[in-house]
C-alpha positions in Angstrom: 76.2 139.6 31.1 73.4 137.6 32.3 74.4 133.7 31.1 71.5 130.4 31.3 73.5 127.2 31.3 72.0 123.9 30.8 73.4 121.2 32.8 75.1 120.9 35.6 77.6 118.5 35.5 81.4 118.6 35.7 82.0 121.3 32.7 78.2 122.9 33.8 79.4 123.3 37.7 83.2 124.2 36.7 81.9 127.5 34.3 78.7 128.4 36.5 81.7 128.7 38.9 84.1 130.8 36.7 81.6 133.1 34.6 80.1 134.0 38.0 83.4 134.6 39.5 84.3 137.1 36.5 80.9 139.3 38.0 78.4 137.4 35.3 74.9 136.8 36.4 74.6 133.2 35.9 71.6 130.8 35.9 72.0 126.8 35.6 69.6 124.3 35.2 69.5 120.3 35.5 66.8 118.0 35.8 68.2 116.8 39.1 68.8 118.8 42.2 71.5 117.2 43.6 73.7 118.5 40.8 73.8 121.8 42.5 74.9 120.0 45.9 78.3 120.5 43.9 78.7 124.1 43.5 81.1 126.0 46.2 79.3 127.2 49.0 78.6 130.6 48.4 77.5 130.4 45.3 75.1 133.8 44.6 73.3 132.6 40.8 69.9 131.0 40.4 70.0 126.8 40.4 66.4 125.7 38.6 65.1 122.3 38.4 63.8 121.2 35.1 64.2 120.3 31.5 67.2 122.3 29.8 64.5 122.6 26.6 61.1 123.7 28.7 60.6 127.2 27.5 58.9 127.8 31.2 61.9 126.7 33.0 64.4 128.6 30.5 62.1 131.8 30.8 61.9 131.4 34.7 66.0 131.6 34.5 65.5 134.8 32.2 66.1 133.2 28.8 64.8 136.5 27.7 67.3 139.2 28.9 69.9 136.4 28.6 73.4 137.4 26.4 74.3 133.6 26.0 73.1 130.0 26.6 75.4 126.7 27.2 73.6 123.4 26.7 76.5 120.7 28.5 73.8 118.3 30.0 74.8 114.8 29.1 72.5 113.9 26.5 73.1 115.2 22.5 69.8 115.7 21.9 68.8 117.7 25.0 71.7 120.1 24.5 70.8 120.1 20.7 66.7 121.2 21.2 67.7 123.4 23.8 70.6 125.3 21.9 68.0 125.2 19.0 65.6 126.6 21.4 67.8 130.0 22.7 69.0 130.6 19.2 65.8 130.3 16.9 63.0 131.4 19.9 64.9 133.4 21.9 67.0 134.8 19.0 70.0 134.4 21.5 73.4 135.4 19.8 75.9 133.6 21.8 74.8 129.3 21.8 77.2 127.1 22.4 76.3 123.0 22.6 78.3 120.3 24.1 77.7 117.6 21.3 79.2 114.1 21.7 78.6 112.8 18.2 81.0 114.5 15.9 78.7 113.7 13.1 76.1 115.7 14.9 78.1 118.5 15.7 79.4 119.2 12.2 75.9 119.8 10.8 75.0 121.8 13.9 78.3 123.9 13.3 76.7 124.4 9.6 73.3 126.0 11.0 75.3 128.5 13.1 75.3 126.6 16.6 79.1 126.4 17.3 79.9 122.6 19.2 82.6 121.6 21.3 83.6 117.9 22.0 83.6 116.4 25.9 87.3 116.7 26.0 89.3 118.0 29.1 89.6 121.3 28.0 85.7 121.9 27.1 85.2 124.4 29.8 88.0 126.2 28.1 86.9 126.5 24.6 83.1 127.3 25.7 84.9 130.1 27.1 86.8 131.1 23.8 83.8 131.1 21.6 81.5 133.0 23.8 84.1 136.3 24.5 86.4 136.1 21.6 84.9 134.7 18.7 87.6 135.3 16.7 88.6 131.5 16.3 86.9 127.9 16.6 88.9 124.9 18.2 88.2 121.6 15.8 90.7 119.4 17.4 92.7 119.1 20.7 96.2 117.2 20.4 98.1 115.5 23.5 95.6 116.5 26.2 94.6 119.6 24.5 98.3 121.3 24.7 97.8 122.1 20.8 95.2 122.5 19.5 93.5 122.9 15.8 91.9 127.0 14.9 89.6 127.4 12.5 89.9 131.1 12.0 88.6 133.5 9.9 91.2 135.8 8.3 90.1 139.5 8.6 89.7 142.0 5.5 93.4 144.0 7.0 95.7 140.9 6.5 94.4 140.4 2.7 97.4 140.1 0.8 100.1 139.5 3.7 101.4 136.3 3.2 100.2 133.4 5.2 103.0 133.4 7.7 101.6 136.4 9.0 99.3 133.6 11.3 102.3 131.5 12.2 105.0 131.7 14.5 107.8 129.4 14.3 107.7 126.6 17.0 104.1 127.8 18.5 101.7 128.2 15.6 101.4 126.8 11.4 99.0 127.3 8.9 98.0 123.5 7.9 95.3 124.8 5.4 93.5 127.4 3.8 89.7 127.1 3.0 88.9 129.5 0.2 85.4 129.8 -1.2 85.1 125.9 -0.5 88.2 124.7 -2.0 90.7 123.5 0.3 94.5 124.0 0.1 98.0 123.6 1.9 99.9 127.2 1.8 103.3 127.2 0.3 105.7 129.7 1.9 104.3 132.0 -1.2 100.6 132.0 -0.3 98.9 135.3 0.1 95.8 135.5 2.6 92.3 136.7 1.1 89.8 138.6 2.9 87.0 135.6 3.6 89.6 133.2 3.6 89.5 130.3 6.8 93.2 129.3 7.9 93.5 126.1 9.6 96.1 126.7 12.3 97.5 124.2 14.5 98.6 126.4 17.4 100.4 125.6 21.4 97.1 126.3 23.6 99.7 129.0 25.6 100.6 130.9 21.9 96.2 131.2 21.4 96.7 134.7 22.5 99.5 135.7 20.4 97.2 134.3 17.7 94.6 136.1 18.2 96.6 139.4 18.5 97.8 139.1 15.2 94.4 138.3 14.0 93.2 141.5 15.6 96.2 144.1 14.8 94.8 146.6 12.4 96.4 147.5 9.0 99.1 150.0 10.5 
């Protein structure tokens, strides 16, 4: 997958480093050059000079064939017109924006541009939304070690009971979100298909998680 990130910072250098590790293309941009002073030496992707919402600048990194964009510059409102940018111009699929101001990001998560807060573990979670999708992090606890899911629970557990997400000591259903109305589960509840659970889960158990949100009906 060819990948345009906007910034190059600490989270900006540490996945231009990762992604292109794991065989992605991978283009950055930042408005200074002496951000890419800071990438390891050897480093194969394309470094641009420029504004992260210049359509020039995002075309000349290939905006156009690109499968995702990441806006992490330091600025809200850069990362904010440039995700805007790649998802309404470009018609880019996978946006994801670093947004500071959680009263920001909330009606930015509304319009379909999924946020992430400059915590620790940002790097991480850009990485979660843009190959699994399954699952949204809304909160880290203690240094990120648990965290908050939003997930969305899948048409094959409707009518398993809401355990089926949990697993004792790793991972709890706090809330269900059904149709708007907002619930704690008993031990009873039944999942819906359309249903969001709200799981507080270890960051290690994520996988499990999302196992049991992909196993199919049999």
């Amino acid at each position: 997958m060819h990948i345009v990130i906007g910034g190059c910072g600490r989270v900006g250098r540490q996945l231009t480093t990762n992604l292109a590790r794991q065989g992605h293309t991978v283009s950055v941009i930042d408005k200074q050059a002496i951000a890419f002073e800071r990438l390891p030496p050897g480093f194969e992707g394309q470094t641009l000079v420029g504004m992260v919402f210049d359509r020039d600048t995002l075309e000349a990194a290939g905006i156009k064939e690109a499968g995702a964009y990441i806006a992490v510059t330091n600025g809200d409102n850069s990362n904010i017109v440039s995700a805007r940018v790649a998802k309404e111009h470009y018609k880019i699929d996978k946006v994801v924006a670093r947004i500071y101001d959680p009263r920001r990001a909330e009606i930015y998560q509304r319009i379909g541009i999924p946020t992430v807060a400059t915590v620790r573990w940002a790097a991480s979670e850009i990485y979660d939304l843009l190959f699994h999708g399954i699952e949204h992090a809304e909160l880290a606890i203690g240094q990120g070690a648990m965290v908050l899911m939003r997930v969305e629970v899948p048409e094959h557990l409707a009518g398993t009971r809401v355990e089926r997400l949990g697993e004792p000591g790793k991972a709890q259903v706090v809330a269900i979100d059904r149709r708007g109305v907002c619930s704690i589960p008993g031990p009873e509840t039944t999942l819906q298909g359309g249903d969001v659970a709200h799981v507080i889960v270890e960051r290690n158990s994520i996988d499990a998680l999302r196992e049991r949100l992909g196993e199919d009906e049999h």
